[in-house]
C-alpha positions in Angstrom: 0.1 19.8 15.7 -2.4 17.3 16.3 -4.1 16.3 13.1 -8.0 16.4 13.4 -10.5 14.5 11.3 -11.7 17.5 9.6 -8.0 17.6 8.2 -8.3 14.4 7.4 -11.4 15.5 5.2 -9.9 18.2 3.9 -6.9 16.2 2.7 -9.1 13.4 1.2 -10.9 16.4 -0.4 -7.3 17.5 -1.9 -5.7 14.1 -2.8 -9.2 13.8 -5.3 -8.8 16.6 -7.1 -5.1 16.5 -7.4 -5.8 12.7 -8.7 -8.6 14.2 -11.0 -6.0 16.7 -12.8 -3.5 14.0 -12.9 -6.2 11.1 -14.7 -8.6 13.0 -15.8 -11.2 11.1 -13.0 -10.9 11.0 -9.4 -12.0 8.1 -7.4 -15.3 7.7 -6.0 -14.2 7.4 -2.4 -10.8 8.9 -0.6 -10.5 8.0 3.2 -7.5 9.2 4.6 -6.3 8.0 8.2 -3.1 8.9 10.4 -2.0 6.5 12.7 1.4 7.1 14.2 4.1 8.1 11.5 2.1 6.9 8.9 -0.6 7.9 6.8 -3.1 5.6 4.9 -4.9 7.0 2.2 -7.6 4.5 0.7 -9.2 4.5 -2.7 -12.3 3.1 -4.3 -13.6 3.2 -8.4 -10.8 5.0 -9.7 -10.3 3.2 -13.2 -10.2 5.7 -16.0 -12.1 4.6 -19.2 -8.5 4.2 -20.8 -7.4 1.7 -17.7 -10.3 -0.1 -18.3 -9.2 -1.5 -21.6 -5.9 -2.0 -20.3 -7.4 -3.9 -17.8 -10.4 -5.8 -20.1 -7.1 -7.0 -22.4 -5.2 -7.9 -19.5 -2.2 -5.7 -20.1 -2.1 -5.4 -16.1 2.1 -4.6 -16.3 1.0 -1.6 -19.2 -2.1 -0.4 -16.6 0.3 -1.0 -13.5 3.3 1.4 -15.0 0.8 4.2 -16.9 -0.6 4.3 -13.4 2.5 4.1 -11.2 4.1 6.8 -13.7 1.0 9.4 -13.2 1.3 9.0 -9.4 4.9 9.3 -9.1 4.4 12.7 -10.6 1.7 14.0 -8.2 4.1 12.8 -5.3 5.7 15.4 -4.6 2.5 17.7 -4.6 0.5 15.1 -2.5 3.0 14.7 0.4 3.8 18.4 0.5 -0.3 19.0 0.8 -0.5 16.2 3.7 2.6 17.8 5.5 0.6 21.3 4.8 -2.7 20.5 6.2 -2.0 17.7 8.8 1.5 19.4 10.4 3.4 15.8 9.5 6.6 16.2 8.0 5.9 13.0 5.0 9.3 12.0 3.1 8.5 8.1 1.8 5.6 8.0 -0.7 4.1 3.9 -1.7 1.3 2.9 -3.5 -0.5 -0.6 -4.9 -3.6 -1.1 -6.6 -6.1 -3.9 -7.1 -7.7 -3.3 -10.9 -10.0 -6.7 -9.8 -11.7 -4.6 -7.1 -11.0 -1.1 -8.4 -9.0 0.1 -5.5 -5.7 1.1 -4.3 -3.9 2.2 -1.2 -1.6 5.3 -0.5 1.1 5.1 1.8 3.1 8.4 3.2 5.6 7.8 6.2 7.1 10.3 8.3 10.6 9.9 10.7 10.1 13.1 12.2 7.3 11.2 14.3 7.7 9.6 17.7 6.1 6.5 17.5 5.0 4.1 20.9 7.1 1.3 20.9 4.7 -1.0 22.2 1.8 0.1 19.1 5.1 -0.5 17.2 6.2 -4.1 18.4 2.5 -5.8 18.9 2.9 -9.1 18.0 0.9 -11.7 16.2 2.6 -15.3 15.7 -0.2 -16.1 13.6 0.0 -13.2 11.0 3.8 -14.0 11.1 3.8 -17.8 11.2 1.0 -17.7 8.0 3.9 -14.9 6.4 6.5 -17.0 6.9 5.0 -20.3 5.3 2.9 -18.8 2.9 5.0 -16.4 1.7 8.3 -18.5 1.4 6.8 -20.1 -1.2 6.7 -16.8 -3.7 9.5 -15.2 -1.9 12.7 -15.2 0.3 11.7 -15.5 4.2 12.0 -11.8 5.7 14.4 -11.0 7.7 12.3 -9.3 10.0 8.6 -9.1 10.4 6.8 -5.8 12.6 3.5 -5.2 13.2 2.7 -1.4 12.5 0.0 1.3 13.8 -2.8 0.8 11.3 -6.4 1.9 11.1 -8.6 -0.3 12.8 -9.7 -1.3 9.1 -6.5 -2.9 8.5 -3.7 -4.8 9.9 -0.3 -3.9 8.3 3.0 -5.9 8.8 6.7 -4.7 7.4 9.2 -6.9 6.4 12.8 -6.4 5.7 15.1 -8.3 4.4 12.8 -9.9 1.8 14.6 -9.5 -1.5 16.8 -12.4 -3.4 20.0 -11.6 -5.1 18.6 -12.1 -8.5 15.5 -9.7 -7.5 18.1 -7.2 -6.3 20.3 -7.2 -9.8 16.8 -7.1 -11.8 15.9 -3.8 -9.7 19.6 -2.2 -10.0 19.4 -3.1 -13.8 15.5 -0.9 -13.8 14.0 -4.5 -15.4 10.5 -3.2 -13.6 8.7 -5.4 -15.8 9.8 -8.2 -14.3 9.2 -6.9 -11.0 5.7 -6.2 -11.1 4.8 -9.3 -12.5 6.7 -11.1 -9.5 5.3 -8.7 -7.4 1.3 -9.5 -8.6 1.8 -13.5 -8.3 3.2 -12.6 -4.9 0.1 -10.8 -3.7 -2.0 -13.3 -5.6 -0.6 -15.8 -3.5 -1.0 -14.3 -0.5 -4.9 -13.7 -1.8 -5.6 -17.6 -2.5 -4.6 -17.7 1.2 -7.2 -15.2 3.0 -9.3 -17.4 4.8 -5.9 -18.3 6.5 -5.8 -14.5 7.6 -9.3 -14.4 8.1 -9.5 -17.5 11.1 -6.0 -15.7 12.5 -7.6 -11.8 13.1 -11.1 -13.3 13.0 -12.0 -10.7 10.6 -13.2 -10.6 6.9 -10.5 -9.7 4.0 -11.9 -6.9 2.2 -8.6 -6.4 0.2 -4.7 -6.9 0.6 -2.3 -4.5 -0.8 1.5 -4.8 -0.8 3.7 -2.1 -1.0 7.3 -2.8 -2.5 10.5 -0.6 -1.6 13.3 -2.3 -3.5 16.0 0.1 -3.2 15.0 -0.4 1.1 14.5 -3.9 0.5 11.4 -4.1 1.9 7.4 -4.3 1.9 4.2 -3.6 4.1 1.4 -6.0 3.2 -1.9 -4.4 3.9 -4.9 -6.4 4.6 -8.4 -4.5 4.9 -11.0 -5.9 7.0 -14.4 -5.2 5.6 -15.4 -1.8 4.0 -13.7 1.5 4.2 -16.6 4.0 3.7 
């Protein structure tokens, strides 16, 4: 089955309300997009009045795991309604939110889709060489670095390979705390270097998002170009 955009709609239409039961608000704007195996689901004002002190008295580790916790439990309803309505089989779930901009990012991955190798292995020295520097100095060099099938809003690398030993004994130990704070400085970082990405794509940073998978070890770093509306 090949998804149309008034699937897309109607799934955007869906993921709001189930987000609205789960908060008590729904986000102003919910743009979903498939692009090969993967399904990118963006969100804009979604702050309750509740995060918003959380936020205001910078308990950002309090407002990441309230949040986190909410959406882990709508999960399992949110990829069975994308596998419903877009005939995608979705099993890995990822999210990552941006209080400073109020908005996140929704990631859903299938494996039961075939996926071009050549959208899969575009390359970009530039994306990876700026990675590679910038990011050694708030984490270990990845192993591996891919470019992925993103919307033409966004340009989305994996790497693997990209946790320390001491990182790997604080996740098998569930120290989360810890985790999300390194994982904040980490995107900050990456942030206070923007303009880099920006002369590399030519291309304005709206936003960048990074999506953690510990127990895989590891991430997709998400970087928006302009507005999603």
């Amino acid at each position: 089955m090949l998804a149309t955009q008034d699937d897309l709609h109607a799934l955007s239409s869906s993921f709001s309300k189930l987000l609205k039961r789960g908060f008590g608000k729904g986000p102003e704007t919910c743009y979903a997009v498939l692009k090969g195996n993967k399904l990118y689901v963006y969100l804009r004002s979604f702050m309750t009045p509740a995060e918003e002190v959380l936020y205001g008295n910078h308990q950002n580790n309090l407002l990441t795991e309230f949040r986190t916790s909410v959406i882990q439990s709508l999960s399992k309803e949110l990829l069975q309604e994308s596998s419903r309505l877009l005939g995608v089989q979705f099993e890995s779930f990822y999210q990552d939110w941006n209080y400073d901009t109020n908005s996140g990012m929704l990631l859903l991955v299938s494996t039961n889709v075939k996926v071009d190798i050549k959208t899969e292995e575009m390359v970009s020295d530039g994306v990876y060489k700026v990675i590679r520097t910038v990011g050694a100095r708030f984490h270990k060099l990845p192993v591996t670095l891919r470019t992925v099938p993103s919307p033409t809003n966004c340009y989305v690398v994996e790497s693997k390979g990209i946790l320390l030993p001491l990182e790997k004994l604080i996740y098998e130990r569930g120290q989360t705390d810890l985790l999300l704070t390194q994982a904040r400085n980490i995107k900050k970082g990456y942030w206070t270097h923007k303009s880099v990405f920006e002369e590399i794509l030519n291309r304005s940073v709206e936003d960048i998002f990074m999506m953690w998978d510990y127990g895989e070890n590891k991430h997709y770093l998400i970087i928006i170009f302009g507005r999603i509306n």
